[in-house]
PDB file of N, H, CA, C and O in Angstrom:
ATOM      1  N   UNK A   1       0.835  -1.185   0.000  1.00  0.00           N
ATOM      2  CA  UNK A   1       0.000   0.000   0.000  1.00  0.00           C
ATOM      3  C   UNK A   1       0.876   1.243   0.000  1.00  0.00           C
ATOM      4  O   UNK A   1       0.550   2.226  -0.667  1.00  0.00           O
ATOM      5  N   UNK A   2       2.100   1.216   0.814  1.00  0.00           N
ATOM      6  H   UNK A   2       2.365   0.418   1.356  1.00  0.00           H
ATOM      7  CA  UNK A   2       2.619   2.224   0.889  1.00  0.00           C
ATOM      8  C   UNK A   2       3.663   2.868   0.180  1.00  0.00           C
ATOM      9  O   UNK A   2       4.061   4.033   0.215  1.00  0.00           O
ATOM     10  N   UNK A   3       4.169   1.501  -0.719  1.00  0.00           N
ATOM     11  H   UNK A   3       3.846   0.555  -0.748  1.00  0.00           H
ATOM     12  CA  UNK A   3       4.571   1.673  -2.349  1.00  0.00           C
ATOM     13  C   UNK A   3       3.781   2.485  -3.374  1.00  0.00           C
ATOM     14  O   UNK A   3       4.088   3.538  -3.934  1.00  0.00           O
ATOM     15  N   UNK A   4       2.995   1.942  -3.448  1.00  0.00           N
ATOM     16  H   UNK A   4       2.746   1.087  -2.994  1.00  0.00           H
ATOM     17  CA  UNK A   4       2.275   2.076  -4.140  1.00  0.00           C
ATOM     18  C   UNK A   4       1.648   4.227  -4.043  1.00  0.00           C
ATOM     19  O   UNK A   4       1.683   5.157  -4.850  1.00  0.00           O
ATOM     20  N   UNK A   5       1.255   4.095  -2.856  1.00  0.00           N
ATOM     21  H   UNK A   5       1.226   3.339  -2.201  1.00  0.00           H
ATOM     22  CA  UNK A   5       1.516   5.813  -2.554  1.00  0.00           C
ATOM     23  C   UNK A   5       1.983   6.655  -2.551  1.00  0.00           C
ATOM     24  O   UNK A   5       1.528   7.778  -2.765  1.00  0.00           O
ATOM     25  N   UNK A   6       3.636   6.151  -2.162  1.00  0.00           N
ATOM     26  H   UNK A   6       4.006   5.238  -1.988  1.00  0.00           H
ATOM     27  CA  UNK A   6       4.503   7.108  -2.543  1.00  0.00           C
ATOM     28  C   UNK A   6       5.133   7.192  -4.291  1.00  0.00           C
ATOM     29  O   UNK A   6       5.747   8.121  -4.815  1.00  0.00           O
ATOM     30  N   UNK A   7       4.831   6.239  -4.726  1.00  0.00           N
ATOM     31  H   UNK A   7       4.332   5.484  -4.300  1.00  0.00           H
ATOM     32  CA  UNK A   7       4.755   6.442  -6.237  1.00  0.00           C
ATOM     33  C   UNK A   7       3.714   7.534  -6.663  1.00  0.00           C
ATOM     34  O   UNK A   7       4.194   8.478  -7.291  1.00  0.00           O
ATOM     35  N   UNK A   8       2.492   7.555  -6.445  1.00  0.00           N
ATOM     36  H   UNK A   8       2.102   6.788  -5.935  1.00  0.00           H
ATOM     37  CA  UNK A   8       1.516   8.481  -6.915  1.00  0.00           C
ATOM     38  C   UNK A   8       1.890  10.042  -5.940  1.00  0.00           C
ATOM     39  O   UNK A   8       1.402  11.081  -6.386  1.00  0.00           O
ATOM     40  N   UNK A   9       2.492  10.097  -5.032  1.00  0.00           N
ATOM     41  H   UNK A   9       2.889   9.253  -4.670  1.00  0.00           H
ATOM     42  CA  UNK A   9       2.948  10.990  -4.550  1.00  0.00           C
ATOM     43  C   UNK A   9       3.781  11.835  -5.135  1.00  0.00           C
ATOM     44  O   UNK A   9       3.476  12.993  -5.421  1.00  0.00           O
ATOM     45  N   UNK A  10       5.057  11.227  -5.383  1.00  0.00           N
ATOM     46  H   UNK A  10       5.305  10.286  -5.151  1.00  0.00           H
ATOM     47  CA  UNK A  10       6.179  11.517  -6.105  1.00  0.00           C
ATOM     48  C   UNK A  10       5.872  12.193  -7.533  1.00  0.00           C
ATOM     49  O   UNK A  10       5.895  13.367  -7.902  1.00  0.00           O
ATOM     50  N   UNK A  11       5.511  10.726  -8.330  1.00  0.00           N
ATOM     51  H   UNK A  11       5.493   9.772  -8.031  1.00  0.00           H
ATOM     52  CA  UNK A  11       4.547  11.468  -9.463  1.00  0.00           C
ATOM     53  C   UNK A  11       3.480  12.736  -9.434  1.00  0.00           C
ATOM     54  O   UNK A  11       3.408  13.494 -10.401  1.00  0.00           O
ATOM     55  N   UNK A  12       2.662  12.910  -8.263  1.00  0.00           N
ATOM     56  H   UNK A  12       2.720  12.294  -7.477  1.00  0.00           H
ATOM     57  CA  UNK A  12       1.883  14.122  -8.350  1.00  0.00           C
ATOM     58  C   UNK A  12       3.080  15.332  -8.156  1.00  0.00           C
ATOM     59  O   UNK A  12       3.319  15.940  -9.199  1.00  0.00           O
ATOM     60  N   UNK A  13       3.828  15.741  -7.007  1.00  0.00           N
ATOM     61  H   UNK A  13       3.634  15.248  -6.159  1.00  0.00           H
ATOM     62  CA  UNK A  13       4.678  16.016  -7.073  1.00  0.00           C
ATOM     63  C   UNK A  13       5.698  16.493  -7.788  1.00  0.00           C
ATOM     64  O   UNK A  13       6.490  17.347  -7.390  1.00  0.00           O
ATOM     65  N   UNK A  14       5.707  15.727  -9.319  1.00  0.00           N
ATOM     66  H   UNK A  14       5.063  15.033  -9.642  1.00  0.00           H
ATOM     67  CA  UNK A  14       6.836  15.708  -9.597  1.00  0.00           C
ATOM     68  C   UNK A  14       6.177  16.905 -11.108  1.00  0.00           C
ATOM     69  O   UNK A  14       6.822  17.793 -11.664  1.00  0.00           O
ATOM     70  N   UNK A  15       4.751  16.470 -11.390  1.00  0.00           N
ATOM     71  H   UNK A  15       4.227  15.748 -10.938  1.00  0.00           H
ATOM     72  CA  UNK A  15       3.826  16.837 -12.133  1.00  0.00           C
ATOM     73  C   UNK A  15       3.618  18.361 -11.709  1.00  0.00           C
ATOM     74  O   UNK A  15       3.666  19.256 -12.552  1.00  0.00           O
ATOM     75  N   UNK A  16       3.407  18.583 -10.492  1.00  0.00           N
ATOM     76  H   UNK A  16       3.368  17.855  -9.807  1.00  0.00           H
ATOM     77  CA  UNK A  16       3.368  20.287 -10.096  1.00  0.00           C
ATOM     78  C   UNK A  16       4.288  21.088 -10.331  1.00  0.00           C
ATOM     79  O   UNK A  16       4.185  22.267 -10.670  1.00  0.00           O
ATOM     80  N   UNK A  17       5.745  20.128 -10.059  1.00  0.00           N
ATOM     81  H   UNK A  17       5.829  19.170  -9.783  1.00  0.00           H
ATOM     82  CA  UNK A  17       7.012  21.443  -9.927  1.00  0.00           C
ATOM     83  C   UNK A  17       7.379  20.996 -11.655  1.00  0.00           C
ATOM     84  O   UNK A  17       8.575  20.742 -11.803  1.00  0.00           O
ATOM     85  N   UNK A  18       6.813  20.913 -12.515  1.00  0.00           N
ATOM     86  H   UNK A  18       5.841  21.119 -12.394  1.00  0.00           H
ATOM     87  CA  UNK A  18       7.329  20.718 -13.519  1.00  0.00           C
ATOM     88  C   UNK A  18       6.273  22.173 -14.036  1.00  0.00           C
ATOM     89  O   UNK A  18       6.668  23.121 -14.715  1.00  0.00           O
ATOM     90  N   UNK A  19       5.351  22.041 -13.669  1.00  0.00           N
ATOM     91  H   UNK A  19       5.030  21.271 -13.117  1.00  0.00           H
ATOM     92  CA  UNK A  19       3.813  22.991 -13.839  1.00  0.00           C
ATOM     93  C   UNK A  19       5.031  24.171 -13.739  1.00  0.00           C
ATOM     94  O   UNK A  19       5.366  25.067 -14.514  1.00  0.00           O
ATOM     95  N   UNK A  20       5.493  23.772 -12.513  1.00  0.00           N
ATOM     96  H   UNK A  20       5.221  23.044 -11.883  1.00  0.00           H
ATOM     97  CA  UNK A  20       5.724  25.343 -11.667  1.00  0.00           C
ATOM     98  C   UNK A  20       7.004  25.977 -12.210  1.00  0.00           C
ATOM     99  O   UNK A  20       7.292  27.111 -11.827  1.00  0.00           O
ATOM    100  N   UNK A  21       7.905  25.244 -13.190  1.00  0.00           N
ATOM    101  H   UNK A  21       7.671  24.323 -13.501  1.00  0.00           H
ATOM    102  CA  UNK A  21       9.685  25.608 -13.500  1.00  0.00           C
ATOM    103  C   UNK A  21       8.885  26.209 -15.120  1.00  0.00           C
ATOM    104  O   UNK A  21       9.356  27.230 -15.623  1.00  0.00           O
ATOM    105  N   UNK A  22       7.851  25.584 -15.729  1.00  0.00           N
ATOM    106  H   UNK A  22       7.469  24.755 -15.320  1.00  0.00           H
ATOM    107  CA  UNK A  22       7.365  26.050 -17.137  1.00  0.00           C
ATOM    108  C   UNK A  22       6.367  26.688 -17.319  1.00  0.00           C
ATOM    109  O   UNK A  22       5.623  26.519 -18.285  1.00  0.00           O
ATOM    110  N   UNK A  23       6.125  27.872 -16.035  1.00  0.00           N
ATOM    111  H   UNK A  23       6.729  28.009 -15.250  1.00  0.00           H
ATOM    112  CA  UNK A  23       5.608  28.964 -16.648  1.00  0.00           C
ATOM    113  C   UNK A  23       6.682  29.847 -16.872  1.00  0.00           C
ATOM    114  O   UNK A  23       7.863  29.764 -16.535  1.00  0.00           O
ATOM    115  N   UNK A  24       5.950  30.869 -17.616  1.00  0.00           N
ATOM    116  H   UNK A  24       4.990  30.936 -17.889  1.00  0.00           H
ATOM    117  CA  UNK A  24       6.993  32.323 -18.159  1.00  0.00           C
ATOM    118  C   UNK A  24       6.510  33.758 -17.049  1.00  0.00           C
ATOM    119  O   UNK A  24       5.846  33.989 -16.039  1.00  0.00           O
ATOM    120  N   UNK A  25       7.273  34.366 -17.950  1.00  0.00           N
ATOM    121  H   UNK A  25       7.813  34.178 -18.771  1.00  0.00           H
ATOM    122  CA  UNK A  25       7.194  35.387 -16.788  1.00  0.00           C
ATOM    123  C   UNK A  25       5.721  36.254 -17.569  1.00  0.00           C
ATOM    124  O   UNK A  25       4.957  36.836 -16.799  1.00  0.00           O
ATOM    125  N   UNK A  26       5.461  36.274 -18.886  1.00  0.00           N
ATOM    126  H   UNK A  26       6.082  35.801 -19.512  1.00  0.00           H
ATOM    127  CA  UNK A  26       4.647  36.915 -19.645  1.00  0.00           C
ATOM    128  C   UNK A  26       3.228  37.110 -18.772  1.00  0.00           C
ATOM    129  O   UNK A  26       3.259  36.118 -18.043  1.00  0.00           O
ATOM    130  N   UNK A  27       2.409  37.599 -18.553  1.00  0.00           N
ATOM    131  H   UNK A  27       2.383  38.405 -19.144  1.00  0.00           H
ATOM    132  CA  UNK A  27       1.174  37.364 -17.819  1.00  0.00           C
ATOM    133  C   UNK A  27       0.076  36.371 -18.798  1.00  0.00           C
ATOM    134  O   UNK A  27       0.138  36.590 -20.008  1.00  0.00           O
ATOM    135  N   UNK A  28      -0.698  35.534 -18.431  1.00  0.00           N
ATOM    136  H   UNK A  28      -0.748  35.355 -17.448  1.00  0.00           H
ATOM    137  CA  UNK A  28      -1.992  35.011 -19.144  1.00  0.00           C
ATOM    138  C   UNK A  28      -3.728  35.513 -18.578  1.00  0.00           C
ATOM    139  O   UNK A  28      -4.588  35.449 -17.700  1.00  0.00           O
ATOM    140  N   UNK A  29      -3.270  36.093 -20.096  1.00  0.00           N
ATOM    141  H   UNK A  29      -2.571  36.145 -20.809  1.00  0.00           H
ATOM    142  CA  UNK A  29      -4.982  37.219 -20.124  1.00  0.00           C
ATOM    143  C   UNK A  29      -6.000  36.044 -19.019  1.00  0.00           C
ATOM    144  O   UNK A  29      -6.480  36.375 -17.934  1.00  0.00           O
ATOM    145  N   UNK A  30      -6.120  34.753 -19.627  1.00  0.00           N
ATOM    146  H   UNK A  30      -5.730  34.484 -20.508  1.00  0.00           H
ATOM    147  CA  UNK A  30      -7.104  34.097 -19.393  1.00  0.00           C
ATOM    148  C   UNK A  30      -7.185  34.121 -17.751  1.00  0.00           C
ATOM    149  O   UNK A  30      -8.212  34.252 -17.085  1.00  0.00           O
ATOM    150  N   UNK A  31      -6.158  33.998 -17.383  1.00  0.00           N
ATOM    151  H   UNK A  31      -5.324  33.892 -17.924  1.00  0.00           H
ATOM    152  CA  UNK A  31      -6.160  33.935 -15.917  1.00  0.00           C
ATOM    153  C   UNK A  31      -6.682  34.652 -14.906  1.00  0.00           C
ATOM    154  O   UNK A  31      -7.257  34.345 -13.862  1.00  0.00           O
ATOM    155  N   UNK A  32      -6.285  35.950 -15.556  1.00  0.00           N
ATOM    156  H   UNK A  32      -5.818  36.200 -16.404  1.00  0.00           H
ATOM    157  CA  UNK A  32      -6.356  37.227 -14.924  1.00  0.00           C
ATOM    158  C   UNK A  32      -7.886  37.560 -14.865  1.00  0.00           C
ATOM    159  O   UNK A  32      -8.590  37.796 -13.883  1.00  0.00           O
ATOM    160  N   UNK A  33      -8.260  37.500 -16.459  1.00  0.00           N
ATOM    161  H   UNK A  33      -7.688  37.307 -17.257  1.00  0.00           H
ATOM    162  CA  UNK A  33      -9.944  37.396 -16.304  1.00  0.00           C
ATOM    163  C   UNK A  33     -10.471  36.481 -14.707  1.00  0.00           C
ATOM    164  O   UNK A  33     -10.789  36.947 -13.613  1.00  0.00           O
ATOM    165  N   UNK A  34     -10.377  34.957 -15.215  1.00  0.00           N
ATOM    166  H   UNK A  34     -10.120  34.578 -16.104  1.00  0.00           H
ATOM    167  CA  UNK A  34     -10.427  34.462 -13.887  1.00  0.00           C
ATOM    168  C   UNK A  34     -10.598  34.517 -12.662  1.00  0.00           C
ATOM    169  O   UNK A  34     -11.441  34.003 -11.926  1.00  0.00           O
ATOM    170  N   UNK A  35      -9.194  35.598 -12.367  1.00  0.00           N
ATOM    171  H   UNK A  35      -8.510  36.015 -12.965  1.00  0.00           H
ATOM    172  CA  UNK A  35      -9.086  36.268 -11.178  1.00  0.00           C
ATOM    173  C   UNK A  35     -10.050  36.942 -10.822  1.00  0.00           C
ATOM    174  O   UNK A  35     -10.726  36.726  -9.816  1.00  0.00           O
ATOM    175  N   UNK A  36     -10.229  37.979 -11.755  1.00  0.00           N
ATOM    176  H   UNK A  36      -9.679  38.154 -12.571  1.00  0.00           H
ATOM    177  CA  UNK A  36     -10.802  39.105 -11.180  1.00  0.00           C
ATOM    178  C   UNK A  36     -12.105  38.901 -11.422  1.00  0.00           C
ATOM    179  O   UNK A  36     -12.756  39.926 -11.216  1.00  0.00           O
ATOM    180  N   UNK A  37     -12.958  37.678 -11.898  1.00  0.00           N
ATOM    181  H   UNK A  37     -12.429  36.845 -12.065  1.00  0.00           H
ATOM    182  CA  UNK A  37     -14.466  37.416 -12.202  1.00  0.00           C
ATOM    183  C   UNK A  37     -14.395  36.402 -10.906  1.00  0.00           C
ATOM    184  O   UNK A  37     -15.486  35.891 -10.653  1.00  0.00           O
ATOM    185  N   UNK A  38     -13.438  36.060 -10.139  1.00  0.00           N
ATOM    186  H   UNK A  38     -12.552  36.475 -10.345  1.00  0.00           H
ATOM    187  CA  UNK A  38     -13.631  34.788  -8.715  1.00  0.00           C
ATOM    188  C   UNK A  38     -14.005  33.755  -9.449  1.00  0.00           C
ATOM    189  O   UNK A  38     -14.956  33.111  -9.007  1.00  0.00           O
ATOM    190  N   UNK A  39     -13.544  33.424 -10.408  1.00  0.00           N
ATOM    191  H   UNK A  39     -12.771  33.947 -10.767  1.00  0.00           H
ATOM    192  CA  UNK A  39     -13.846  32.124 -11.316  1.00  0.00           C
ATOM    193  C   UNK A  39     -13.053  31.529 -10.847  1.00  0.00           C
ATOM    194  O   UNK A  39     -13.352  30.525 -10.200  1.00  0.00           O
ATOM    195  N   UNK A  40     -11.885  31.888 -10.985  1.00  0.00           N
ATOM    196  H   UNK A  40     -11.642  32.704 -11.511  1.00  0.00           H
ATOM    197  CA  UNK A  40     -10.725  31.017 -10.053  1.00  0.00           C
ATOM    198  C   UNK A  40     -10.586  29.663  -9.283  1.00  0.00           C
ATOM    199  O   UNK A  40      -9.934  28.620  -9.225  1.00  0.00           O
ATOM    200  N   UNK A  41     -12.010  30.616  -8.524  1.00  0.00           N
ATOM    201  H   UNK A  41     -12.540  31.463  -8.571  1.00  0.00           H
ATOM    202  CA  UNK A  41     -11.731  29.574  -6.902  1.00  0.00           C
ATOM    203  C   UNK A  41     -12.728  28.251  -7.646  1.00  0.00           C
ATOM    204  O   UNK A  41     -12.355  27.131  -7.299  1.00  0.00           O
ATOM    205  N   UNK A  42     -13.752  28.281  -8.470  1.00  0.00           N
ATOM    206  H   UNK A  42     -14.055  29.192  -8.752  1.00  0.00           H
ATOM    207  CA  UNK A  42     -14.443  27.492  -8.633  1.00  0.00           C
ATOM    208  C   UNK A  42     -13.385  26.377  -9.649  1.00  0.00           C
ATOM    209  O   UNK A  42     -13.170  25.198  -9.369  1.00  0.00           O
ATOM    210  N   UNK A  43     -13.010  26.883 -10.473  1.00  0.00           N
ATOM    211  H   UNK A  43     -13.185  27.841 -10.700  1.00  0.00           H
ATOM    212  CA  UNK A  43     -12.103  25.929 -10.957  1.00  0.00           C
ATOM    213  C   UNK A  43     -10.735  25.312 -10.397  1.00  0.00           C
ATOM    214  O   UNK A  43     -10.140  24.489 -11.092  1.00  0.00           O
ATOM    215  N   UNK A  44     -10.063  25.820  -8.750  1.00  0.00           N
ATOM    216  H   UNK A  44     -10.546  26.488  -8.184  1.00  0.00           H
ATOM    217  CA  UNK A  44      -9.569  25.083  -7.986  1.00  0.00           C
ATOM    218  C   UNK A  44     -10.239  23.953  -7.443  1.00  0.00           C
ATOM    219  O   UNK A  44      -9.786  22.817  -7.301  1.00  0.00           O
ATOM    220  N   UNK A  45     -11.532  24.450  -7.112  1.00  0.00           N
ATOM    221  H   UNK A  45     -11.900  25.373  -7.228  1.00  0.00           H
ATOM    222  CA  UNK A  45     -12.291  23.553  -6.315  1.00  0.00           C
ATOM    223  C   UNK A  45     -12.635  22.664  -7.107  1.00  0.00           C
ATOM    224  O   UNK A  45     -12.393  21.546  -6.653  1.00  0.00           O
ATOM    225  N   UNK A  46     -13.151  22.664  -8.216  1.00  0.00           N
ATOM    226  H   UNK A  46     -13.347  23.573  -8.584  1.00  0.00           H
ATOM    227  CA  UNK A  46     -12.801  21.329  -9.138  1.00  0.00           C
ATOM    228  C   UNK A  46     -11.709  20.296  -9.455  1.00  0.00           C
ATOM    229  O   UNK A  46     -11.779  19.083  -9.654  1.00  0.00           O
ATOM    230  N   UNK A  47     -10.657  21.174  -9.439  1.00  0.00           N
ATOM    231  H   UNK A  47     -10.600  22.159  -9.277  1.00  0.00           H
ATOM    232  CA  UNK A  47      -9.447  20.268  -9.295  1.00  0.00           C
ATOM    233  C   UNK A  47      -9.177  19.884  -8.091  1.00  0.00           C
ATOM    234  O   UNK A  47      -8.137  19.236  -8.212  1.00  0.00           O
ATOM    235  N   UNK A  48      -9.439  19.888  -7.153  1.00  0.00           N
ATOM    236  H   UNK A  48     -10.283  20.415  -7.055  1.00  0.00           H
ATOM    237  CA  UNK A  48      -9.180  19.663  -5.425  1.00  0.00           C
ATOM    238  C   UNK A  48     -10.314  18.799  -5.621  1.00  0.00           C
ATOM    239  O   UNK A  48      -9.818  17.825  -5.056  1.00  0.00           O
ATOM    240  N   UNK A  49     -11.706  18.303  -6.062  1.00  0.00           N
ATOM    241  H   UNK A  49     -12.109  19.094  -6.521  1.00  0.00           H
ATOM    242  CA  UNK A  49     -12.306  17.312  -5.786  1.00  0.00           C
ATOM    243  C   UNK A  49     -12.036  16.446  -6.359  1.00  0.00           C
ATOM    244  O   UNK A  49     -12.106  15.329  -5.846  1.00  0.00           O
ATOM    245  N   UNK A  50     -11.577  16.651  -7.785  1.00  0.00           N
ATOM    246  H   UNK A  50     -11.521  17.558  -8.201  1.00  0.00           H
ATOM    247  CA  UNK A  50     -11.007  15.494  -8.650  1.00  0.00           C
ATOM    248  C   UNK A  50      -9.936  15.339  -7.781  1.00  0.00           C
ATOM    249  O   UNK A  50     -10.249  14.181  -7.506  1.00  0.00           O
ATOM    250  N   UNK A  51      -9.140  15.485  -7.249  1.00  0.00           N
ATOM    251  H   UNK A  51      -8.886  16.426  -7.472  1.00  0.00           H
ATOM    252  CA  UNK A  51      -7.998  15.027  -6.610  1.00  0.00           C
ATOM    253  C   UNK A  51      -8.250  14.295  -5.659  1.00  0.00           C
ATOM    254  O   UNK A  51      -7.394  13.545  -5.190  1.00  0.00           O
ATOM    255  N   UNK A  52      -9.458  14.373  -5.198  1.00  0.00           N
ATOM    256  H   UNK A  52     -10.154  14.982  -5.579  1.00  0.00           H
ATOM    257  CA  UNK A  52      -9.321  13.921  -3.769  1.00  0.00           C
ATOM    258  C   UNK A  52     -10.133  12.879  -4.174  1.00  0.00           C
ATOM    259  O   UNK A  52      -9.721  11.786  -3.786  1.00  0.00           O
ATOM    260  N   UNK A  53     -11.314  12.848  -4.930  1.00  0.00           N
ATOM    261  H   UNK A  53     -11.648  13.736  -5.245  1.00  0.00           H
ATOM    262  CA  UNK A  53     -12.031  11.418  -5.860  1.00  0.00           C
ATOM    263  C   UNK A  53     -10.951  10.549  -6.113  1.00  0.00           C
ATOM    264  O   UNK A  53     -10.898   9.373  -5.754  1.00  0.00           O
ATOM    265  N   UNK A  54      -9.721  11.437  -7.016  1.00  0.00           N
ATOM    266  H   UNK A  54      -9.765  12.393  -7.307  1.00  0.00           H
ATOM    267  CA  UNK A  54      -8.698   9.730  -7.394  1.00  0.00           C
ATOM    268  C   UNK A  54      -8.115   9.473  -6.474  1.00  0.00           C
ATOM    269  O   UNK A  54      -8.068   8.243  -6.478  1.00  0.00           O
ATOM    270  N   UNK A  55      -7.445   9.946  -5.368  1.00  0.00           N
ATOM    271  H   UNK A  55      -7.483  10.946  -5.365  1.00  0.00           H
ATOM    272  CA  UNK A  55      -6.756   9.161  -3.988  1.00  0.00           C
ATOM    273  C   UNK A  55      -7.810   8.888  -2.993  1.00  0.00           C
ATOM    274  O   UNK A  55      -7.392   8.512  -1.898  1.00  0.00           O
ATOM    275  N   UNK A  56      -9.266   9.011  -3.156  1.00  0.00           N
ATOM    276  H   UNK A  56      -9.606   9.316  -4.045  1.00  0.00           H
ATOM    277  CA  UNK A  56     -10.188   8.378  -2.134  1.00  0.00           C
ATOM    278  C   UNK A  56     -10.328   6.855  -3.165  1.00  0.00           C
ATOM    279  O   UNK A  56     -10.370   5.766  -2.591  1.00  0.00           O
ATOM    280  N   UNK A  57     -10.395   6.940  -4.771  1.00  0.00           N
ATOM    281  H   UNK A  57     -10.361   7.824  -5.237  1.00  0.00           H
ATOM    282  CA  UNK A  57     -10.453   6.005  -5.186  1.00  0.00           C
ATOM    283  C   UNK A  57      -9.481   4.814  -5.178  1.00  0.00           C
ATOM    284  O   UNK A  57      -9.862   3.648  -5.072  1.00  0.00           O
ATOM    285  N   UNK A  58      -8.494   5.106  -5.271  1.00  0.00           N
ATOM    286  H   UNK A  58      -8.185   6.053  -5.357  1.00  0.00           H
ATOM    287  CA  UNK A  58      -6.787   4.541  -5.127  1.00  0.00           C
ATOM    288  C   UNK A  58      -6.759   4.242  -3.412  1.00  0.00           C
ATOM    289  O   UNK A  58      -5.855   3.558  -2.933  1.00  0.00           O
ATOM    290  N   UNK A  59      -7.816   4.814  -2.580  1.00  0.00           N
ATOM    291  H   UNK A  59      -8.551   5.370  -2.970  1.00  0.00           H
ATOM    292  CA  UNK A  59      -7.052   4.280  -1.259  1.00  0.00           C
ATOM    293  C   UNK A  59      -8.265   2.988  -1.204  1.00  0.00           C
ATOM    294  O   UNK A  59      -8.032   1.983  -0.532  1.00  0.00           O
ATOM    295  N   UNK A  60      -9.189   3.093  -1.755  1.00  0.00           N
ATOM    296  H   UNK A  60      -9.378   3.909  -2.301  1.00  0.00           H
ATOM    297  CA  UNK A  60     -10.878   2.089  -1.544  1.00  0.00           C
ATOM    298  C   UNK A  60     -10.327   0.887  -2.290  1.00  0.00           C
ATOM    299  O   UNK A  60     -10.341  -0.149  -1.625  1.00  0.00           O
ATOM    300  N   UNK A  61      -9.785   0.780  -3.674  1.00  0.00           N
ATOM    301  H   UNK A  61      -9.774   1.622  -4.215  1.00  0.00           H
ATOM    302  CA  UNK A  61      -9.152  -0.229  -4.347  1.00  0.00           C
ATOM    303  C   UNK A  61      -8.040  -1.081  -3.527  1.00  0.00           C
ATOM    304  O   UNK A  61      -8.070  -2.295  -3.329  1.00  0.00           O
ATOM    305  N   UNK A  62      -6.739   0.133  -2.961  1.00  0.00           N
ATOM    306  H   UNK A  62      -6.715   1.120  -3.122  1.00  0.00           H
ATOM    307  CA  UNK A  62      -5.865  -0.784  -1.927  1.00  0.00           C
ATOM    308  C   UNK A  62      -6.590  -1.459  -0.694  1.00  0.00           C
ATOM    309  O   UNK A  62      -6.150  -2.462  -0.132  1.00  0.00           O
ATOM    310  N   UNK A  63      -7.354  -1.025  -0.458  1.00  0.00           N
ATOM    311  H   UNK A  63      -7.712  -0.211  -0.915  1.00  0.00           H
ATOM    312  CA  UNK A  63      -8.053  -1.896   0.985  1.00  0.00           C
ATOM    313  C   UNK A  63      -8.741  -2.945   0.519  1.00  0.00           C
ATOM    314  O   UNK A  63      -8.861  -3.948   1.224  1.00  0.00           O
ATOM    315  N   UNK A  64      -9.247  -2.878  -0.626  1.00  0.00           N
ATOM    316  H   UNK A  64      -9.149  -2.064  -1.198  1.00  0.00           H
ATOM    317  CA  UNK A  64     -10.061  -4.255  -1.586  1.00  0.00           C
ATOM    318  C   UNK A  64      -9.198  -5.041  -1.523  1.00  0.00           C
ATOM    319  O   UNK A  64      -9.430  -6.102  -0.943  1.00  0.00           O
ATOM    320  N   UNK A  65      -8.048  -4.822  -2.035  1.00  0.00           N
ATOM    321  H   UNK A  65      -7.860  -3.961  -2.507  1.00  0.00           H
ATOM    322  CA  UNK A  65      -7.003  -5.510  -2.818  1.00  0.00           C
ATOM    323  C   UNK A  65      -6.045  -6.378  -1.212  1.00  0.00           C
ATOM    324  O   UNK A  65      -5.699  -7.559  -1.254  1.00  0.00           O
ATOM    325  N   UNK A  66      -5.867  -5.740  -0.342  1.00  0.00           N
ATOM    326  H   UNK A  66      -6.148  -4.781  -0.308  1.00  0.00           H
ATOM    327  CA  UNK A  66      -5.163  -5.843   0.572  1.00  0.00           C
ATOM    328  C   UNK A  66      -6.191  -6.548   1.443  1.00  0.00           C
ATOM    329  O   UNK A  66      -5.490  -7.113   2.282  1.00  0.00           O
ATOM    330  N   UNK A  67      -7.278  -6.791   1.676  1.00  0.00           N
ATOM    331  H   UNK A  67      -7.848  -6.332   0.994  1.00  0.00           H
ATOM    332  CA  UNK A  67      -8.538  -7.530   2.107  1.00  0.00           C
ATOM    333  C   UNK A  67      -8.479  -9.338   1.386  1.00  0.00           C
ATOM    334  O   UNK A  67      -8.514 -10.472   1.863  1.00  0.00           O
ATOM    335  N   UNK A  68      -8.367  -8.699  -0.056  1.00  0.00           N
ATOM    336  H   UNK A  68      -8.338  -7.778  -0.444  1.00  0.00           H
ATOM    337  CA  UNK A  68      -8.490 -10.228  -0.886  1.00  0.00           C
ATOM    338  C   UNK A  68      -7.202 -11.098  -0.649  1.00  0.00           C
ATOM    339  O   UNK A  68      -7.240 -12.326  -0.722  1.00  0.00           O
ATOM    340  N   UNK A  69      -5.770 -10.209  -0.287  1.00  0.00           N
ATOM    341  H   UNK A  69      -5.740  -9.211  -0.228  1.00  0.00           H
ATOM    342  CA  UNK A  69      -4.746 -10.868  -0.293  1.00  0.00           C
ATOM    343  C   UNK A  69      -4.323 -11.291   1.065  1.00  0.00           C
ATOM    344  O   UNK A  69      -3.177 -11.717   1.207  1.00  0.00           O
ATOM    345  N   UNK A  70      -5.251 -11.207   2.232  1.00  0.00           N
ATOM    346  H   UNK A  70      -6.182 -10.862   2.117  1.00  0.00           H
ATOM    347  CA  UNK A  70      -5.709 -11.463   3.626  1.00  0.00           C
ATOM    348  C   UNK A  70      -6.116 -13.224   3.287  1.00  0.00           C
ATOM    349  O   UNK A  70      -5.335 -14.171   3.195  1.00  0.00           O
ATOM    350  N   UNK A  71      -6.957 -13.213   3.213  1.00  0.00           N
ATOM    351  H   UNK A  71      -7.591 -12.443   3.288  1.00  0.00           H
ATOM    352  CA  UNK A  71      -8.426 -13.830   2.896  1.00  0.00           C
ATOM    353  C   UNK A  71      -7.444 -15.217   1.750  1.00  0.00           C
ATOM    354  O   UNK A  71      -7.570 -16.405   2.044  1.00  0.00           O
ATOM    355  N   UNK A  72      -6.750 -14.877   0.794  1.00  0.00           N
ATOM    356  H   UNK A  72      -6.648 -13.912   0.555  1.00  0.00           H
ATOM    357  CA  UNK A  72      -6.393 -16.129  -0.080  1.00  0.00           C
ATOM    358  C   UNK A  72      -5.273 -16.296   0.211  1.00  0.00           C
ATOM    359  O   UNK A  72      -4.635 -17.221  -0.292  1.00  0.00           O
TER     360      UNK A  72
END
């Protein structure tokens, strides 16, 4: 289980600071709109539930999985 986590960890991780070294310094119009309409927060909060759906899903599968390999 705990392999398996810190792999998706690492990988999430590794996925952000890659986000974070390849922006530019240029500003993005789209964003800014965003900002300043508080659209923003609604489209964090989408990504923060999807996030938390696939590691609530990934932790419900390891306890399946770790249950069946109990059991046989």
């Amino acid at each position: 289980m705990m392999k398996h986590l810190k792999k998706i960890l690492l990988f999430a991780l590794t996925a952000c600071t890659s986000v974070v070294v390849a922006q530019s310094d240029k500003p993005v119009e789209m964003a800014d709109l965003m900002r300043s309409n508080g659209k923003i927060y609604i489209v964090v909060a989408i990504c923060l539930t999807i996030l938390i759906g696939l590691f609530l899903y990934v932790w419900n599968v390891d306890r399946k999985i770790s249950k069946l390999e109990k059991e046989g």
